[in-house]
C-alpha positions, 0 to 999 in steps of 0.5 A: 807376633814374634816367637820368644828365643826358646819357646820352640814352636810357641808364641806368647803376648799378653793376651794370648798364648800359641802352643805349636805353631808350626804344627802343619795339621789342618786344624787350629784349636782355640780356647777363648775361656783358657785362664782366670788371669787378670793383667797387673795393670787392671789390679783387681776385679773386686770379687772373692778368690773363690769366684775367681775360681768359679766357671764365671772366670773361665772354663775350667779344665778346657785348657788342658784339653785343647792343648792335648788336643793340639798335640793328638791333631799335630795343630796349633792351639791358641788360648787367651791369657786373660779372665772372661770377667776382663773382657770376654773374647767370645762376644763381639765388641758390640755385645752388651755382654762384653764386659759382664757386671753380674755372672751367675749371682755375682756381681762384678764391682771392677765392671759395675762402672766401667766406662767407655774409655776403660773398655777401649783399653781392654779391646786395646790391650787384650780382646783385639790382640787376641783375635788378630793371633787367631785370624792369622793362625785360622788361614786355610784351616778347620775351628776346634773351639773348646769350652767347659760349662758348669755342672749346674748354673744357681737355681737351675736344674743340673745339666745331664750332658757330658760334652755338647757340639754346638753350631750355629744354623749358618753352617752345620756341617762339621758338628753335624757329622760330629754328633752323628760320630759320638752318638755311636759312643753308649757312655756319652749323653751327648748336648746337640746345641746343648747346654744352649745354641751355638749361634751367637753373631759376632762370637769367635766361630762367626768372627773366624769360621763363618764369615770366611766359610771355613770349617768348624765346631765348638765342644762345650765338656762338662767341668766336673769331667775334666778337672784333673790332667788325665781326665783332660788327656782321656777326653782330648784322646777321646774327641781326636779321631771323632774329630778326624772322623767327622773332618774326613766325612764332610770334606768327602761328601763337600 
């Protein structure tokens, strides 16, 4: 990774982009869902330009919060640069969901056919890059990882959570003091592993955080709460200092 003349303290690539990274904060803050963008080179996925809008492409607003977030924690944040509907960066390369052909009632017709050697070009050209940048960034630092999800998911009952803390079993620990923070907020309906488990083998917190014992936690904010830039900015002055509250609380007690 090479810093672009007049990009102070930012990197980019195709596949990704880094916004302070010189920050000296103890954490890295990472966006795996950042954008709906599909590269020049893949041209089209076949959908309509509303479902390209649609969670199904990205998290939306989970950008502008990580990046506020890296800022309010003097931290480098990392987001991709590419549509999860590409090639998802938090599956591991062996997930069947890798490539998705039907999200939430849509089907995919770029992804209907796709062959081995069109998904070795994104691993390639997209997804690897992607998570080179972020194992080089999560040396010696705690995993923020942020996401949005969908007020409601077609046929399903609503979702009644503002933000969830999601974690796998295999280590806890951050999320745990996390919850244990934000439950002291009356105003939150707090998901605990909600709006689904956060272990999933071979994602971007197991890739990054659990398979080096580095400290770590995923917040999942409901997208109808940050769909503008001040509700970004509120929610990421909201979660820094339960952040570095619950930081500060597990590093006494290891």
């Amino acid at each position: 990774m090479k810093e672009s003349p007049g990009e102070n303290h930012k990197m980019r690539h195709e596949a990704f982009r880094v916004d302070g990274a010189s920050r000296p904060g103890a954490w890295l803050v990472t966006c795996d869902h950042a954008t709906n963008r599909v590269p020049d080179w893949l041209g089209d996925l076949g959908i309509a330009a509303e479902d390209m809008g649609r969670h199904i492409a990205y998290d939306p607003g989970a950008r502008g919060v990580a990046l506020a977030l890296g800022r309010l924690l003097d931290s480098p944040v990392i987001c991709s640069d590419f549509s999860r509907l590409v090639i998802d960066p938090n599956r591991g390369e062996d997930d069947p969901t890798l490539v998705m052909k039907l999200y939430d009632g849509t089907i995919i017709p770029a992804n209907r056919h796709v062959d081995a050697a069109e998904v070795a070009r994104r691993l390639d050209r997209l997804y690897r890059p992607y998570h080179r940048a972020c194992g080089e960034l999560a040396e010696g630092r705690v995993i923020v990882a942020v996401h949005s999800f969908t007020p409601c998911l077609k046929g399903r009952p609503p979702r009644p959570w503002h933000v969830g803390v999601l974690y796998s079993h295999l280590d806890a620990r951050l999320s745990r003091a996390l919850i244990d923070r934000l439950r002291h907020e009356a105003d939150i309906c707090l998901g605990d592993n909600e709006p689904y488990s956060g272990h999933l083998p071979g994602d971007a917190i197991d890739r990054h955080a659990l398979r080096h014992g580095r400290h770590n936690t995923l917040i999942e904010l409901r997208n109808d709460l940050i769909d503008t830039p001040a509700r970004q900015e509120a929610w990421a002055q909201r979660l820094a200092p339960a952040l570095q509250d619950a930081l500060n609380g597990v590093v006494i007690t290891d």
